[in-house]
N, C-alpha and C positions, 0 to 999 in steps of 0.2 A: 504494500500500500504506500503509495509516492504524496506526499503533502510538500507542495510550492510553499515558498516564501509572504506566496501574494493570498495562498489560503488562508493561510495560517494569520494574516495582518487583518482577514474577513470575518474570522471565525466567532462565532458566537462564546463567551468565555466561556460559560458553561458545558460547551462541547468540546473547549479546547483543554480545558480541565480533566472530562472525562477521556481524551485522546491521551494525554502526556499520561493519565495513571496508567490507561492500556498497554501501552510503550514501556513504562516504567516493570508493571510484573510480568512483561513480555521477556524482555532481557535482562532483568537484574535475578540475580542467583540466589530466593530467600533463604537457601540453605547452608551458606556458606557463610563463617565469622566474618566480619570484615578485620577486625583488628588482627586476630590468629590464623586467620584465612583457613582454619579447620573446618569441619561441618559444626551446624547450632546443635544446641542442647536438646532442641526438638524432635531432631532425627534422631537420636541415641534414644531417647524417651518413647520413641513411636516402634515403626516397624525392624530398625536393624536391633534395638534390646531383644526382640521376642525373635529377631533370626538366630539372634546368637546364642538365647539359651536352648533352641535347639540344636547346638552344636554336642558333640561329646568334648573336647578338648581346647580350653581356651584360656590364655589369662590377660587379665585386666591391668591395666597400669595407670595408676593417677600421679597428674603432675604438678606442682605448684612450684611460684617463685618466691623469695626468700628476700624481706629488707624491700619489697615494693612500695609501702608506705612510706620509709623513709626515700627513696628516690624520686617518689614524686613531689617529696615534700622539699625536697632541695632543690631538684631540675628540674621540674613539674610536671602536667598528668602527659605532656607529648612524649617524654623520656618514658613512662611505663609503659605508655601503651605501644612504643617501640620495642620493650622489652617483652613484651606479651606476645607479639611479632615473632620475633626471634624465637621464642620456647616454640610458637607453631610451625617456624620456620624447620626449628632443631629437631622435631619430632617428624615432618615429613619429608626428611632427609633420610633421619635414621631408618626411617619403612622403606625408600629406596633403597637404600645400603642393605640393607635387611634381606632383600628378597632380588640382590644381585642385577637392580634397575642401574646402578653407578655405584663408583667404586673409591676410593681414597687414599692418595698419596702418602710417603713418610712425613710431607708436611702440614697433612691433614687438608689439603687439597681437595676435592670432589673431580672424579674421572669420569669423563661419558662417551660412551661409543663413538667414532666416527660416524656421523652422520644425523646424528641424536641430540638432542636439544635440550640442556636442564631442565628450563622453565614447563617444558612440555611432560618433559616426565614427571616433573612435580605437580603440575596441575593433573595428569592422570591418576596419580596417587593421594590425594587431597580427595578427591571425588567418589576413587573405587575403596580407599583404606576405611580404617574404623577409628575415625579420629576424631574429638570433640573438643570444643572448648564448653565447659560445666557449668562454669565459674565465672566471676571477677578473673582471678588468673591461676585458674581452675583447669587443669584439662586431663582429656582420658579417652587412654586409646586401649583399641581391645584387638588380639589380634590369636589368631587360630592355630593351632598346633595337628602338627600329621604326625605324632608319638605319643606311646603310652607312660613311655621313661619319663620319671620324676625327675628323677640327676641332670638328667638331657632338656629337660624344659626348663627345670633352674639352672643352668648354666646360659642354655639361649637369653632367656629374660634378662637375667643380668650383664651379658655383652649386650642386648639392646640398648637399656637403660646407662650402660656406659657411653655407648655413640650419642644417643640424648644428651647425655650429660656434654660430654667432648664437641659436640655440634654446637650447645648452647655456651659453651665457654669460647669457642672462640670467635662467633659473631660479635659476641659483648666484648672481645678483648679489642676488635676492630673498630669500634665504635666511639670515638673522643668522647663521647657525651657521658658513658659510665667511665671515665677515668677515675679514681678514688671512691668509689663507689663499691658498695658488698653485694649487690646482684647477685644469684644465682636459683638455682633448680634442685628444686628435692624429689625424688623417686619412689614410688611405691609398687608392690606391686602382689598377686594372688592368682592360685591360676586352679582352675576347675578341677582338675586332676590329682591337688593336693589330698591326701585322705581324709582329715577333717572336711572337705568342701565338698566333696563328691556328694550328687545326689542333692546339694543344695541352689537355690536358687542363682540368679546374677545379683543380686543383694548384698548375699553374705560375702560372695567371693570380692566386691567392691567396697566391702565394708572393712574386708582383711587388707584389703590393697590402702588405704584411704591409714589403717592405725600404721601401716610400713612405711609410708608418707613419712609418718608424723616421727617418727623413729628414725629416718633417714634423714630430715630437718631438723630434728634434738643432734643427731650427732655432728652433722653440719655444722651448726653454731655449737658446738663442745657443751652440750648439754647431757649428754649421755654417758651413763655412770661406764658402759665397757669403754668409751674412748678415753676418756680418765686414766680406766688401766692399758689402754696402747691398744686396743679392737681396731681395726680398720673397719669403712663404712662395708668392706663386702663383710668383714667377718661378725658385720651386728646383724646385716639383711640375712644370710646363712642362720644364724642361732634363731632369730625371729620366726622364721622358715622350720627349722629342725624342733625347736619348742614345740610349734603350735601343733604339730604333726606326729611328735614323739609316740603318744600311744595310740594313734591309730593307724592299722594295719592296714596296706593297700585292697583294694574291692576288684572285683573283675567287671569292666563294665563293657558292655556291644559298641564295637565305634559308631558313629551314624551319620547319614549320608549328608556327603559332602555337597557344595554348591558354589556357584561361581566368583562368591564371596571367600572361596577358599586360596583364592591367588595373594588373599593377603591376610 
């Protein structure tokens, strides 16, 4: 549909009102953040929660930022919401890297095929992944496993949550605007398969994810009584992991069928 300049100076407002809204939910994307450029809270709440607890194997990961209140209260709310930026940026990076879309240098570099386009691969993964922004500077991504190995999906998780981690340090490092500034990103995370979760809802396993968060941001800012005795942040998320799980025995459960949401 083609509108002239000389239409458009003819137009009745109230038609031209209801033309700019047509155009407006014609091509604006309402399901994409605009700050984190992840999907809205919406779609995580609607139809992909209830795909995903039809999944057999999956874990959750929740992300927040760390010291945001104080950086907007020195640089102000443009500097957060850059930062917020960045964590979504950091996270649909790491889901490429993840799943052998691009790759990364010794200098922490991003690699892409000949012929291949970053930005394009990121917007196909922004669209197709399980990635939300929750929050204020809240976010959670949920992403699906082809194993039944515990060992094996805690080990993947946690080199995920490390490229998160390494993606979001060094956007921020590149940035003048956080120079002296304490920024950074806390990790949590839970995953279906774990013995206590098995058989439970997407709730519980978000609600395990969400206390690893907050355990992973106490040891962050040296709050945490094992980093006191010299724990590393893997060997608190490990004990957190191995506690919660200690007395219950793995289950045998039917895998179930997979779906086009399994590419990520």
């Amino acid at each position: 549909m083609m509108i002239s300049q000389e239409d458009i100076m003819n137009m009745p407002e109230k038609e031209l009102r209801a033309k700019l809204m047509y155009f407006a939910y014609r091509y604006y994307d309402y399901t994409i953040d605009d700050t984190s450029t992840l999907k809205v809270r919406k779609v995580y709440e609607g139809e992909d929660k209830q795909t995903l607890q039809g999944w057999g194997n999956y874990s959750i990961f929740v992300a927040d930022l760390d010291n945001l209140k104080p950086l907007n209260d020195t640089k102000g709310h443009a500097a957060g919401d850059l930062a917020i930026s960045i964590g979504g940026r950091a996270i649909l990076e790491s889901m490429a890297v993840n799943k052998g879309l691009i790759g990364i240098d010794e200098f922490g570099e991003l690699i892409v095929r000949e012929g291949e386009n970053l930005e394009g691969i990121i917007d196909i993964v922004r669209h197709k992944a399980m990635a939300y922004r929750i929050g204020g500077d809240e976010m959670l991504v949920a992403k699906i496993h082809d194993t039944d190995c515990i060992k094996s999906i805690q080990g993947q998780d946690w080199a995920f949550m490390e490229t998160i981690r390494t993606r979001f340090n060094k956007h921020i490092s590149e940035s003048e605007i956080f120079q002296g500034t304490k920024i950074n990103i806390s990790i949590g995370s839970a995953s279906s398969i774990e013995p206590r979760l098995q058989n439970q809802d997407i709730g519980a396993v978000q609600e395990i994810a969400d206390q690893r968060l907050y355990a992973d941001k106490n040891w962050s800012k040296g709050m945490n009584d094992s980093r006191a005795q010299g724990a590393t942040r893997r060997e608190v998320h490990d004990n957190m992991f191995n506690n919660f799980n200690s007395y219950y025995g793995p289950e045998n459960r039917a895998p179930r069928p997979q779906d086009e949401l399994g590419n990520f």
